[in-house]
N, C-alpha and C positions, 0 to 999 in steps of 0.2 A: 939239871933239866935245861934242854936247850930250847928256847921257844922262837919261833919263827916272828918277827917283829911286826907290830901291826904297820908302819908303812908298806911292808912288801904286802901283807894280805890286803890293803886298800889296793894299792898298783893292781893286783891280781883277779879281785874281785869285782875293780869298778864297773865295767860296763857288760856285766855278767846279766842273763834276765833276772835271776833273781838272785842276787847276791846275799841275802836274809840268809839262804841256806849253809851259807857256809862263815859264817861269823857269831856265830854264839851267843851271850849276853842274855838268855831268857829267864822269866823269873823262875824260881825255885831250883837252878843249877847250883853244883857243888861242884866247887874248884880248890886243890888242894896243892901251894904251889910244891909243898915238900912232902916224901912219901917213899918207904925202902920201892913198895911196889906200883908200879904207875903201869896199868891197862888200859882197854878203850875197847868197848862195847860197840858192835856194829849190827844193824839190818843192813843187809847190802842192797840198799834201792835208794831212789832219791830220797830226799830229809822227808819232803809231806807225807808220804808213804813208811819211812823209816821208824818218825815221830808218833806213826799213830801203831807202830806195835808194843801192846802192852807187858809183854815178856820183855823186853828191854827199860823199859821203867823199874820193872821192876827189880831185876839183875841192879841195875845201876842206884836204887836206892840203898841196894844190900851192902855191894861192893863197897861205897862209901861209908858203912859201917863201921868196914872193916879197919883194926887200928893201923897205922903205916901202912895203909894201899891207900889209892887215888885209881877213880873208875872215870871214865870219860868218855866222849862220844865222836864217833865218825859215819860219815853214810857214805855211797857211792854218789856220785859225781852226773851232771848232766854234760853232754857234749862239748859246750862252749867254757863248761871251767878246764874238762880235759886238754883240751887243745891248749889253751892259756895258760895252764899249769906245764905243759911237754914244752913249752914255748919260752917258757922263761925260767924254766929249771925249776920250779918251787914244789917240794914234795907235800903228796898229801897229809894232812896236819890235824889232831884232835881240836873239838871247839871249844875246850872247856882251859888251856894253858898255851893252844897251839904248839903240840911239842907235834915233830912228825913220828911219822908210824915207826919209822928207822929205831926209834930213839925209846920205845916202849918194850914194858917187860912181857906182857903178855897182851895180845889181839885178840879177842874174842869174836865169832860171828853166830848170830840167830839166824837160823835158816827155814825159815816156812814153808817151801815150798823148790823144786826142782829148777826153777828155770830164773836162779839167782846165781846159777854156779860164775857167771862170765864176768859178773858184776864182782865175785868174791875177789878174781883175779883182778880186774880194775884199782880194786881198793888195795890190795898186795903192793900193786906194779905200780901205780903213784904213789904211795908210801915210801917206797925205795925197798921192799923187801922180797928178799928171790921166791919167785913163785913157785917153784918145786922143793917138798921139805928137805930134801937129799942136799940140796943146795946151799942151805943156811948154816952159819957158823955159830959160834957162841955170842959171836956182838947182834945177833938177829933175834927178835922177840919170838917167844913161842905162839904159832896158833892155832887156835882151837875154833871148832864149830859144834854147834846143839841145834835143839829145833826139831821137830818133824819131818823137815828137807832130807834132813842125816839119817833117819831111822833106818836106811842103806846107806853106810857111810862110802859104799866101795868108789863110785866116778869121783869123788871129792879126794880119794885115799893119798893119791900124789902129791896134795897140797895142802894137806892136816898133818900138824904135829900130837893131832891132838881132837878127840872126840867127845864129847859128854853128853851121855843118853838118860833122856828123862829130864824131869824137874828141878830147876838150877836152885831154888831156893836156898836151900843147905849145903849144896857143891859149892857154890861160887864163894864160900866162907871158908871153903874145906879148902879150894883149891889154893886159894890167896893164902892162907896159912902155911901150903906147904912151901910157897914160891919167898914167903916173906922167910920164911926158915933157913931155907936154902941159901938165898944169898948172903944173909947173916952169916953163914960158914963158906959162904964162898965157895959153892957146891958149882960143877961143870956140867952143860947142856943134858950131858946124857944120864947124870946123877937125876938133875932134876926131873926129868920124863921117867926114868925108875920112879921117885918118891909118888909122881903123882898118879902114877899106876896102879899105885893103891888106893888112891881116893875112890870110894863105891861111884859108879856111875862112867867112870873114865876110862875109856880107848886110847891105848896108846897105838897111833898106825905103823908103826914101826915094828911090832911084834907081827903081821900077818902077812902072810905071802897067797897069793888065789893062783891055782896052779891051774895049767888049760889042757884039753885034747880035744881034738878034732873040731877046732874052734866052737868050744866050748866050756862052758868052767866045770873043771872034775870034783876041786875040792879045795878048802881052805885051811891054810897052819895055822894058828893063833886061839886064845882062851876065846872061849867065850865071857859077855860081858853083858850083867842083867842092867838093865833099867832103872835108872834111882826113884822112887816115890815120893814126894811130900805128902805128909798127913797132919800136917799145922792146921792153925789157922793163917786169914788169909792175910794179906802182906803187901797190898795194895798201898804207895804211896801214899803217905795222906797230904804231902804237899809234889805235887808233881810239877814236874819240868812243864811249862804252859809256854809252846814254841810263840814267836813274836810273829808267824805267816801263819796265813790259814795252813792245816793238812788235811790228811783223808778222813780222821777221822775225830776232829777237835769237839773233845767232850770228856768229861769225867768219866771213869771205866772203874765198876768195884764188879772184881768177881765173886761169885753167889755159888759155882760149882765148877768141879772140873771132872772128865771122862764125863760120860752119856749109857744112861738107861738102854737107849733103845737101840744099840748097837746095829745101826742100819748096815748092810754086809760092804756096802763101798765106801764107807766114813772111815776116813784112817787118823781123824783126829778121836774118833767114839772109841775104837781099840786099843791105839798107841796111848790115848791119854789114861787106861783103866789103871787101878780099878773109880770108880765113878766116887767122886768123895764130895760132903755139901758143907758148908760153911755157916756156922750160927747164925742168926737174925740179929741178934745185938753186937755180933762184932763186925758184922757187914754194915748195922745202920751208923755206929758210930764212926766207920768211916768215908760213908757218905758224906756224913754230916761236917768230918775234917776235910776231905778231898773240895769240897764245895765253898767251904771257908776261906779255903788257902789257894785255890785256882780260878774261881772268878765263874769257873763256866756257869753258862746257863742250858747246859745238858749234861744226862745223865745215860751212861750205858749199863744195864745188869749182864754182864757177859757169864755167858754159861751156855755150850754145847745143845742146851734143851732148859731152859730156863722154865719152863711152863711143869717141867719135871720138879721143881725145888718145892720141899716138902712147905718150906717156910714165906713160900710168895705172900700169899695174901696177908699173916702180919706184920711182913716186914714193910709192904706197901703200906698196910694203913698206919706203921709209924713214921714211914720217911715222908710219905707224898702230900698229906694235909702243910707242911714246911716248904715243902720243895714246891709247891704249887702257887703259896703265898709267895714265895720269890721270883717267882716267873721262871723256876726251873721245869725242863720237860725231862719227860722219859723217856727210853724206846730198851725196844726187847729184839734185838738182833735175829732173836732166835725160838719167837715163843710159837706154839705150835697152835696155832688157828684151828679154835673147833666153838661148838658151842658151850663147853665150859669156861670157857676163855674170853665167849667175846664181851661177858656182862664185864669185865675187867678190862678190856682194850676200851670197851664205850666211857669207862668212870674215868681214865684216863686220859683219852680225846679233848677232854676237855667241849667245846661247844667246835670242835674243831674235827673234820671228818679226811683226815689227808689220804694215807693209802693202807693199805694192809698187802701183807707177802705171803704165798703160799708157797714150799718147796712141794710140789705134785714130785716132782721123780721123773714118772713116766705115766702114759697115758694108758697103760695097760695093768689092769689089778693082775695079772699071771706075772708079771717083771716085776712088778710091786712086792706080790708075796713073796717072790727069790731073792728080794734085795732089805726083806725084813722091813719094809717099809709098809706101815699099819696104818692106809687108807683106804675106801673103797670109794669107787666113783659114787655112787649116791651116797654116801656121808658130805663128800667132797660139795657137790653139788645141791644141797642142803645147805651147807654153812653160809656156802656163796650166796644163793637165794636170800638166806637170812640175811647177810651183811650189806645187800642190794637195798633190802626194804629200811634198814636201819640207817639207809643214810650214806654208806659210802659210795663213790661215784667210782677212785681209782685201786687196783689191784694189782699186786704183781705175780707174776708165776714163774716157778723156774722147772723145767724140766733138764730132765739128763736122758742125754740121748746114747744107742750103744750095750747100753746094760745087756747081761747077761739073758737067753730067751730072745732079746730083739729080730733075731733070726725064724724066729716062730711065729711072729706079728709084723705085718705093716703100720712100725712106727708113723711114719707120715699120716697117712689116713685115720691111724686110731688120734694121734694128738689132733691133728686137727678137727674132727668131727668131735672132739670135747671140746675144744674153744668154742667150735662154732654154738654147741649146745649151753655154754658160758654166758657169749654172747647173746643169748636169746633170754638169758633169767630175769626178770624183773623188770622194771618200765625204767623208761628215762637212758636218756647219753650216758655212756659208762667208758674207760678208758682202763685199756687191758694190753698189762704191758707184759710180755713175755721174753724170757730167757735160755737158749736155747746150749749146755754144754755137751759136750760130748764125754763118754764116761773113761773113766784112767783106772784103770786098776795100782793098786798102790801093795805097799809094804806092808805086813803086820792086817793085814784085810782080810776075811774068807773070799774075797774078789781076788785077792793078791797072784792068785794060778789060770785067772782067766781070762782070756782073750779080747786084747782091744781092736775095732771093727776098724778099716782102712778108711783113708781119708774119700775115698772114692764113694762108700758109702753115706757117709757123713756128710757131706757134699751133694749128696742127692737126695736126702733125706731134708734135711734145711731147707732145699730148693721146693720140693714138692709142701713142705708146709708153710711157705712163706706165699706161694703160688696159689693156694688153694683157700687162705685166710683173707678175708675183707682189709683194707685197709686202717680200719679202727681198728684192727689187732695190731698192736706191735710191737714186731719181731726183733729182735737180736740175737746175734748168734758169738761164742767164743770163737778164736781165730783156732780152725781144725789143726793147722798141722803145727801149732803153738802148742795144742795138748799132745797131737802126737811125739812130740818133742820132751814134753814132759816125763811123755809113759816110758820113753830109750829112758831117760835118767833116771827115773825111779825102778826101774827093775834093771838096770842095767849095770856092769862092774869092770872091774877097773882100769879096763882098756878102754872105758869111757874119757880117761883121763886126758890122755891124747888129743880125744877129737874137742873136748871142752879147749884145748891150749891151742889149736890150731882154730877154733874158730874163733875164741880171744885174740887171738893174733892176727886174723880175716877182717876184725873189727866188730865182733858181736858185743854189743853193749844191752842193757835194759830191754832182755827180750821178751819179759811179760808185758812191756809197753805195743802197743799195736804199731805205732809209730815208727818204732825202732827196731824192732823183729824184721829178721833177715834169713829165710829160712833157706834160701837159695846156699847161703853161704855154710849153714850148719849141713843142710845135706851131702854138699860136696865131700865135705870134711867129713862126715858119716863113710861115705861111698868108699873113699880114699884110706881111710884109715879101721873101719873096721866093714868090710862090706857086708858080714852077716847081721846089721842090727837091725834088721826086722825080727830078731826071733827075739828082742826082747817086748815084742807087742804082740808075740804071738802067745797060745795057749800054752801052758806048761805042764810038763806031763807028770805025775806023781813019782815022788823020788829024784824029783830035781833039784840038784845045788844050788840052793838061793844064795845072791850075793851078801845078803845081810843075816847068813845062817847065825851069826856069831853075835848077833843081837838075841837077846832073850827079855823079853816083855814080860813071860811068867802065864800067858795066856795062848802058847801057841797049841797047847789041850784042846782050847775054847774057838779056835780057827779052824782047827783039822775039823772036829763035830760039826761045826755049823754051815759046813764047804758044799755041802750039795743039800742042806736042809732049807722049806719056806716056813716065813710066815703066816700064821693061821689069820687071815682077815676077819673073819667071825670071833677069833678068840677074845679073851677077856684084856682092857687095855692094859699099861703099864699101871705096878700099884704105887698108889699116890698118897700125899697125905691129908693134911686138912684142903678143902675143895675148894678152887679159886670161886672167889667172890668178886661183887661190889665192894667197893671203896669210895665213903662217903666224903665228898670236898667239895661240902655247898658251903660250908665257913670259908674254908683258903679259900673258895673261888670271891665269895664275897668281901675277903677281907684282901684280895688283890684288885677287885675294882677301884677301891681306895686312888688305887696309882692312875688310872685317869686323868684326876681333877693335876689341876696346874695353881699352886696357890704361890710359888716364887720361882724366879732363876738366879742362877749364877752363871760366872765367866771365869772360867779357872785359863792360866796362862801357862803353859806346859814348853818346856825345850825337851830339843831332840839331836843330842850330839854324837861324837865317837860312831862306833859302828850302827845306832839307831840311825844316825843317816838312811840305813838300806830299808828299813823297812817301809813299805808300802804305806801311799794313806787309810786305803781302808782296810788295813790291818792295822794299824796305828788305830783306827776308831775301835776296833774291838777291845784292844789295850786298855784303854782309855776305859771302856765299859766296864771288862773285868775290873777292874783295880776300883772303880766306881762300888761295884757290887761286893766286893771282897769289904769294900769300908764301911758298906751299910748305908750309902749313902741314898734317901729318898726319893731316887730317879722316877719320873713321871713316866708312863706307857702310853702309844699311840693306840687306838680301838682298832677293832676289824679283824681283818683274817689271819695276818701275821704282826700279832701285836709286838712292839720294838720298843727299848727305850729312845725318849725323847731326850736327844742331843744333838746338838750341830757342829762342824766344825767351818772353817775358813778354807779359801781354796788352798788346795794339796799347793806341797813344797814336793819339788821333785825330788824323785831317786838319789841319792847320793849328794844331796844339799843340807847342810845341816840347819838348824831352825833356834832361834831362842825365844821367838814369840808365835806357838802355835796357841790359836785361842778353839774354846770349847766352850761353848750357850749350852747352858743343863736346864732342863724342867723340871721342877721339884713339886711335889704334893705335898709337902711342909716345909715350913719352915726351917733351916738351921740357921748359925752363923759362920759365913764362910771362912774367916781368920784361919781357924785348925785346918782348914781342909786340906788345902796342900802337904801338912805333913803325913795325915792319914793316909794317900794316895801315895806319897812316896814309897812308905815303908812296902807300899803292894805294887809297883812297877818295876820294869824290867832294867837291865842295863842300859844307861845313857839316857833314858828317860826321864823329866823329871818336872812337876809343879813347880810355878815360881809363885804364885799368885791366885786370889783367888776375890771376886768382890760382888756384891748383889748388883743385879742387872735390871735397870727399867728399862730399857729400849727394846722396843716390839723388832723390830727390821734385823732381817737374818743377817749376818757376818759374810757371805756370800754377796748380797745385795748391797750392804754396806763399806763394801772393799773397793776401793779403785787405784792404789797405787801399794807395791810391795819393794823394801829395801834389804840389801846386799849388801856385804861386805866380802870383798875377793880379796886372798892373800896367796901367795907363793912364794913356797923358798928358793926358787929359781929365778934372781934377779932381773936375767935378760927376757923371762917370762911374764913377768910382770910388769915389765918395761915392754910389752909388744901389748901388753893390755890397756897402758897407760895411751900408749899412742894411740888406739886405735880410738881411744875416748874424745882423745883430743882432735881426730881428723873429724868424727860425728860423720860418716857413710853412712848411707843408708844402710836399710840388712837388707840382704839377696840372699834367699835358700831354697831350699826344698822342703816344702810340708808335705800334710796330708794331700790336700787335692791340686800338688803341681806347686810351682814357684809364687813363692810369697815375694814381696817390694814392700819391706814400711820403713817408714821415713823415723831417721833417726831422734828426731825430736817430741815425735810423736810416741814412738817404744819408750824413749831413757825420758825420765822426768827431769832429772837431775844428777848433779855425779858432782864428786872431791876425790881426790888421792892424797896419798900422806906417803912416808918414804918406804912403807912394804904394803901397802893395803889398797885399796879402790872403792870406794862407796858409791853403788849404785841404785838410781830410787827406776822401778821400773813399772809401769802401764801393766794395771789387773782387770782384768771384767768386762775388755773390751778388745774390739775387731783387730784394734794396735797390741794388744798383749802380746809379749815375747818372754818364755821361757828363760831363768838363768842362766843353766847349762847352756843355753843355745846361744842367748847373747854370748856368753862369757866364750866359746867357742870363735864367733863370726869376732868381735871384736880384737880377741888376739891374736887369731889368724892361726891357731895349731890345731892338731887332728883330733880328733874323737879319741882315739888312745894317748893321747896324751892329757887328756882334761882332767885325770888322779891327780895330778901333779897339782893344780889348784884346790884351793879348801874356799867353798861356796858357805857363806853362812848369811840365813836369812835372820836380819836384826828388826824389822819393823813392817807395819801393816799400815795404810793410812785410810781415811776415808776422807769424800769430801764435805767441806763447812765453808758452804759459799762458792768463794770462785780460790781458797787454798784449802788443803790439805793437812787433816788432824792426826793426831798420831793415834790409832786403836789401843785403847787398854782394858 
């Protein structure tokens, strides 16, 4: 195993924005440095987005299972590592060994959704591995993609060696077996793509060819390949990877079910994921219970399609939530279906705390409603709301999908808006109504999957007229239109999509689910140019059409043809359920977490922050610090009021890429302990490079903020003549001349440096905290040696001391 050295990943990384993402080191990773099999699991999006998909947690705690393989992690890339990475050669690299992509046996990607394909190529192309499969040899790892994305594997077909449809659970055991066997015998590329052809669940793309006439597709060679199932239980991490940055979606995730009851006709997660399976109450709570142990969070997700549908909600809530309530953990339901048997259950939950509720409306017409199997009516709708108005809540979300099938029969605009406005009139009191507004996609594996998505030109004026015609207390948001239309070419579209995906990778199309980054100009070109009939994969499709994903088999496509021109009865009987959500009584947890209120001692633990914890941010460093607090049991005191918090402080932030051996932390405790053990408690639950030194009972009232006026440095560089333009510049004492925030700064050098010694590789510098003369490390350390912003890796910044004033000198903080 060749791993990329951490000096070059410091060089690389340092003045990246957030360099966290791409340095690893978080608690609950598994790094294996020796392994017949070494892969690396990827969401191809940036890490905060990558981190919070739960389908890769879990592949990667499986993988790791496995005996002689090694699973690890890679995401896509933001613009400024790309550029720095093409810049100085350095391939892209897994976080868990640093081995780069080159040098792995198998690359896996999770694919969720359509408009990740350019990001796949990104990850390929820094990696060092050829992006077309035709193109790779045997010293080239095999890749493979799963997901939903895939459920038409055909525009991805150029760039996969390799597909797996359906639930990786059990594949990814199967697949690693066959790959660890293989080379055991020293088995050749195209040996191994045979063995693994036989794994259930596994496309091999190499087997199919999509034959065309009259630009269009006639027909496809290749077997067909059903779907794999999981029917376990569930398999949720109990100690998960807890990223050292915030992400999208940072919380503990136990899933409760997977497919959906209520097969809405455009859900292509309700279809592709059937058949609809539910997971026991005792082996969900007990991994609540571990999940929550071993990761610190203080949230909790029940992820499931239709959560409101699980037979076993109510007692598994009333065993989890009276514990999780006493720890100051919350819930939320992603997905639960807002009615009035629901809401005595959202209110026990709430807490004394009224934030928002979400409605998925659909669409503003019970006639699209019925056709899209969505079981509302407007006066149910407008009932609940009512209800929810008087009971307290103030904010609401709604999300409507625009387009649906029928929308041709109604004036979308005027019908959604004259419901909001009717929304807007329910109840007394300020109310705050936020709306979402997407345009609908027809997808794979759908009874929508052969109908007609509406042009941007519509959608476009449709948004207009209902953002036009809504008060300003509605508000409005809308999906970027021709981002979805983008989406719908690649999910019904085949494999001369491949083309236009490589020609706008090569244009420059990076992260085009980001608003930011979507380049639509550039993809339609490449549309226009290379395949000019691709409107007609947004257009209607006529029966006995070749779909490109004919050669997938779900097992349910029975159950799609029937349902294709069928509605749902609005009047009929709802989904059958089991025992009936309730109340959930937690007037004990609630009482026995007022407790944390009171303040009856502190402590001041003294924490370092070396190696690559450098990168991470201070106020993700505070959450750190929480979790591992929580994980130890540790008495932490609560602030009252709306967003009640633990009570802890820290001292002013050490910047980005400085290392620290005296960060201190003020805790408020509602009991007593004694602090001695504590620090090792807190170790065994932090992250890489993190670490308690120290821990001792605290009388002084005055916050560490307030108490701070001077902080010391020690600079080093293995670049002698470096360190010798650092020395000088100490000894000339110039003023600083720079540029800040509001224009050119002038402070006087006696005023910034308190103090300063060198010795024959180092520099000790005491520098001005908490005041108008305060200067930045980095920045002095900068201004004093006289070299650029890119070269400041080359120095190693460590912060050794905190002082406060006693008198007219300076005490050292402990």
């Amino acid at each position: 195993m060749n791993s990329i050295s951490p000096e070059t990943i410091n060089r690389l990384v340092f003045n990246l924005q957030k360099p966290a993402r791409y340095v690893g080191g978080e608690l609950n990773t598994i790094t294996r440095e020796r392994a017949t099999v070494r892969m690396a699991i990827c969401y191809p999006d940036l890490y905060e987005v990558g981190m919070s998909n739960h389908g890769i947690r879990i592949i990667y705690d499986l993988a790791n299972r496995v005996e002689n393989a090694a699973c690890e992690r890679v995401f896509a890339v933001a613009p400024d590592f790309e550029e720095k990475a093409r810049k100085t050669g350095v391939p892209l690299y897994t976080l868990e060994t640093r081995t780069p992509l080159k040098e792995l046996d198998l690359l896996g990607f999770t694919v969720s959704h359509e408009l990740l394909a350019t990001n796949i190529l990104q990850v390929l192309d820094l990696g060092g591995i050829p992006l077309g499969r035709k193109d790779r040899g045997a010293e080239h790892p095999l890749v493979m993609a799963g997901g939903e994305g895939i459920s038409n594997p055909a525009p991805l077909m150029d760039f996969m060696d390799l597909f797996y449809l359906g639930d990786g659970e059990e594949g990814i055991a199967d697949i690693l077996g066959v790959m660890i066997t293989a080379k055991e015998k020293g088995l050749g590329r195209a040996a191994v793509l045979e063995a693994l052809g036989r794994v259930e669940g596994v496309m091999v793309a190499d087997r199919y060819r999509y034959h065309y006439e009259g630009g269009r597709l006639a027909r496809i060679d290749g077997p067909p390949v059903r779907k794999r199932v999981y029917r376990g239980g569930p398999l949720d991490p109990e100690s998960p990877i807890v990223p050292n940055i915030r992400i999208a979606q940072d919380r503990a995730v136990a899933e409760v079910t997977r497919g959906c009851k209520n097969l809405c006709a455009f859900c292509q997660a309700g279809h592709y994921d059937l058949p609809c399976r539910e997971y026991s109450m005792d082996q969900v709570a007990r991994r609540v219970e571990a999940m929550i142990k071993n990761s610190g969070y203080n949230e909790l997700t029940l992820a499931s399609l239709s959560v409101s549908d699980y037979r076993h909600l109510t007692p598994l809530l009333k065993r989890i939530l009276p514990a999780l309530t006493e720890q100051g953990v919350s819930i939320s339901y992603p997905s639960l279906r807002v009615d009035l048997e629901t809401l005595p259950l959202i209110e026990a939950v709430s807490d004394l705390r009224k934030s928002s509720l979400t409605f998925a409306v659909e669409s503003a017409s019970e006639e699209i409603r019925a056709r899209a199997w969505k079981r509302l009516r407007n006066e149910d709708l407008l009932e609940i709301l009512e209800h929810v108005f008087a009971k307290g809540w103030r904010t609401i979300k709604l999300y409507f999908m625009l387009g649906l099938p029928g929308c041709d029969r109604v004036d979308e605009a005027a019908e959604t808006a004259a419901l909001l406005k009717t929304i807007l009139g329910l109840g007394r009191g300020k109310k705050e109504i936020n709306v979402t507004l997407s345009p609908f996609v027809p997808k794979p594996h759908t009874p929508f999957q052969w109908e007609l998505m509406m042009d941007t030109a519509y959608f476009d004026e449709t948004i207009r007229r209902i953002k036009r015609e809504l008060p300003r207390s509605v508000n409005v948001k809308n999906h970027n239109v021709r981002a979805s239309q983008l989406e719908a070419v690649m999910a019904r579209g085949d494999t001369r999509l491949g083309q236009v995906i490589l020609g706008a990778y090569r244009d420059g199309c990076r992260l085009d689910s980001w608003g930011e980054f979507f380049r639509h100009g550039l993809w339609e070109d490449n549309l226009d140019r290379m395949l000019p009939e691709w409107r007609r994969f947004i257009s209607a499709l006529e029966p006995g059409t070749v779909l490109p994903w004919d050669m997938v088999r779900t097992g349910k496509e029975k159950l799609l043809s029937m349902r294709r021109n069928r509605q749902a009865d609005l009047a009929g009987k709802k989904v059958p359920r089991g025992e009936s959500i309730g109340a959930v009584d937690l007037s004990g947890a609630l009482d026995a977490f007022a407790r944390k209120y009171e303040v009856r001692s502190r402590v001041r633990v003294k924490f370092s922050k070396i190696g690559f914890a450098r990168f991470i941010p201070h106020i993700d460093f505070m959450e750190i610090i929480k979790r591992s607090l929580r994980m130890a049991g540790v008495p932490v005191s609560f602030t009252r009021g709306f967003n009640k918090r633990e009570r802890i402080a820290l001292g002013y932030p050490v910047p980005l890429g400085i290392e620290s051996l005296c960060e201190f932390c003020d805790i408020d405790l509602y009991e007593e302990i004694s602090p001695g053990p504590l620090p090792e408690e807190l170790n065994a639950r932090l992250p890489r490079g993190v670490r308690a030194l120290s821990a001792r009972q605290l009388e002084e009232k005055e916050s560490l903020m307030a108490l701070t006026r001077a902080v010391e440095y020690r600079v080093k560089a293995e670049d002698a003549g470096l360190m010798e333009s650092l020395k000088s510049g100490l000894r000339a004492g110039n003023d600083f001349i720079f540029e800040g925030k509001k224009g050119n700064r002038h402070l006087k050098f006696d005023m910034a440096v308190i103090k300063n010694s060198t010795g024959e590789d180092f520099a000790d510098i005491v520098l001005t905290a908490g005041e108008e003369n305060a200067l930045r490390a980095d920045m002095a350390v900068l201004l004093l040696s006289g070299c650029g912003t890119e070269e400041l890796y080359r120095f190693l910044i460590t912060r050794t001391g905190q002082f406060m004033k006693d008198g007219e000198t300076l005490s050292r903080i402990s």
